[in-house]
N, C-alpha and C positions, 0 to 999 in steps of 0.2 A: 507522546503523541499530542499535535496541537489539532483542535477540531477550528474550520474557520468560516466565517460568515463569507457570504457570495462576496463580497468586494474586499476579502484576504484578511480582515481580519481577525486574531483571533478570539474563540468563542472561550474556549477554558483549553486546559492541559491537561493531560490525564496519564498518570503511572501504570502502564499497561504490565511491567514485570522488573521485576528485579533478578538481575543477574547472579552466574557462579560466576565463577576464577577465569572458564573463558568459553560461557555460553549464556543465553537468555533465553528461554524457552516462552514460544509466545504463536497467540493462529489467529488469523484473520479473522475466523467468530466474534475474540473476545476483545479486538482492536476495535470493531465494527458496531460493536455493541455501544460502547460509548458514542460514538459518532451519528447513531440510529436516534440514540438518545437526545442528543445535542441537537440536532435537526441540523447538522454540519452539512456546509453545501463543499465542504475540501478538509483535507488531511494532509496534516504534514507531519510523518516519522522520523523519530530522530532519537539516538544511541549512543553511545558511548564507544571507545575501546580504550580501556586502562593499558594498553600498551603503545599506545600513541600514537600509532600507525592505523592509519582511518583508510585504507584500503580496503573496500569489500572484502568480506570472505562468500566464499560459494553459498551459507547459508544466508547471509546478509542479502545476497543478488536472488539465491529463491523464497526469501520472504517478501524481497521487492516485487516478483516478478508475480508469487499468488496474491499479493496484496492489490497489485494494479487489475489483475483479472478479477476478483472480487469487486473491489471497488467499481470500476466501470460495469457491471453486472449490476451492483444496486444504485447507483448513480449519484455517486460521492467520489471524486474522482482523487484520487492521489497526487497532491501538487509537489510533493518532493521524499526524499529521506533521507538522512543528514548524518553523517558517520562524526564526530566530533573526538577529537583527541584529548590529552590527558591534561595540558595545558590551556586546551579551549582556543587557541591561536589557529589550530589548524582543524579541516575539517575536507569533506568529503560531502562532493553534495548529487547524489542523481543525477537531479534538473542539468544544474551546471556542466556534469560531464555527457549531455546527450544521451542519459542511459535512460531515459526516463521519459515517457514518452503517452501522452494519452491522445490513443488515435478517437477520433469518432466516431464511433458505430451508428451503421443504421438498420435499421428495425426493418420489417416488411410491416406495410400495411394493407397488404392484402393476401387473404390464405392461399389464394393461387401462389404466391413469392413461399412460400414454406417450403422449407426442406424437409420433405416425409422421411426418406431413405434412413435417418438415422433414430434411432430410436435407442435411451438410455437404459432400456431393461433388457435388449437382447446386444450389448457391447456395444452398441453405436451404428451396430446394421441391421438391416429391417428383411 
């Protein structure tokens, strides 16, 4: 994971996991933690597959997909994630293929704009 200063770039690197044979066990806490630390204003993920074939897998797409929810939650936004193959030639990048995407949220600033109806201690209804 690269942590990156507001004008791209980067601040340091950081070795969030090491892999098996054909998985990486890794969550958004412990990505974020670095990056909390670093006072990063951007992130960029990036991975490996020793099989050379830099096509997401389903877990690659939902670590992207909590990583960007996260991210834009604490406002360090996810600039890409980067699949890289075995020869380093080839790669797979989010950004590039449109999958990647940080919309802008906006906030309410005023309590009248709240949504009461939902509430997280009784499922999300009130």
């Amino acid at each position: 994971m690269f942590n990156l200063k507001s004008n791209g770039v980067p601040i340091n690197c950081t070795f969030t996991s090491m892999g098996t044979l054909n998985a990486s066990i890794t969550c958004p806490r412990e990505l974020l933690k670095a990056s909390i630390l670093s006072n990063s204003a951007g992130i960029i993920l990036v991975h490996n597959h020793p099989s050379g074939d830099t096509s997401p897998s389903k877990d690659d797409i939902r670590l992207t997909d909590r990583m960007q929810q996260a991210c834009e939650l604490i406002g360090i936004p996810l600039t890409d994630h980067i699949i890289v193959g075995t020869d380093n030639r080839q790669y797979f990048s989010f950004r590039e293929k449109g999958e990647l995407k940080n919309p802008f949220q906006v906030f309410a600033t005023d309590v009248a704009a709240l949504n009461w109806n939902q509430v997280a201690e009784r499922g999300g209804k009130r």
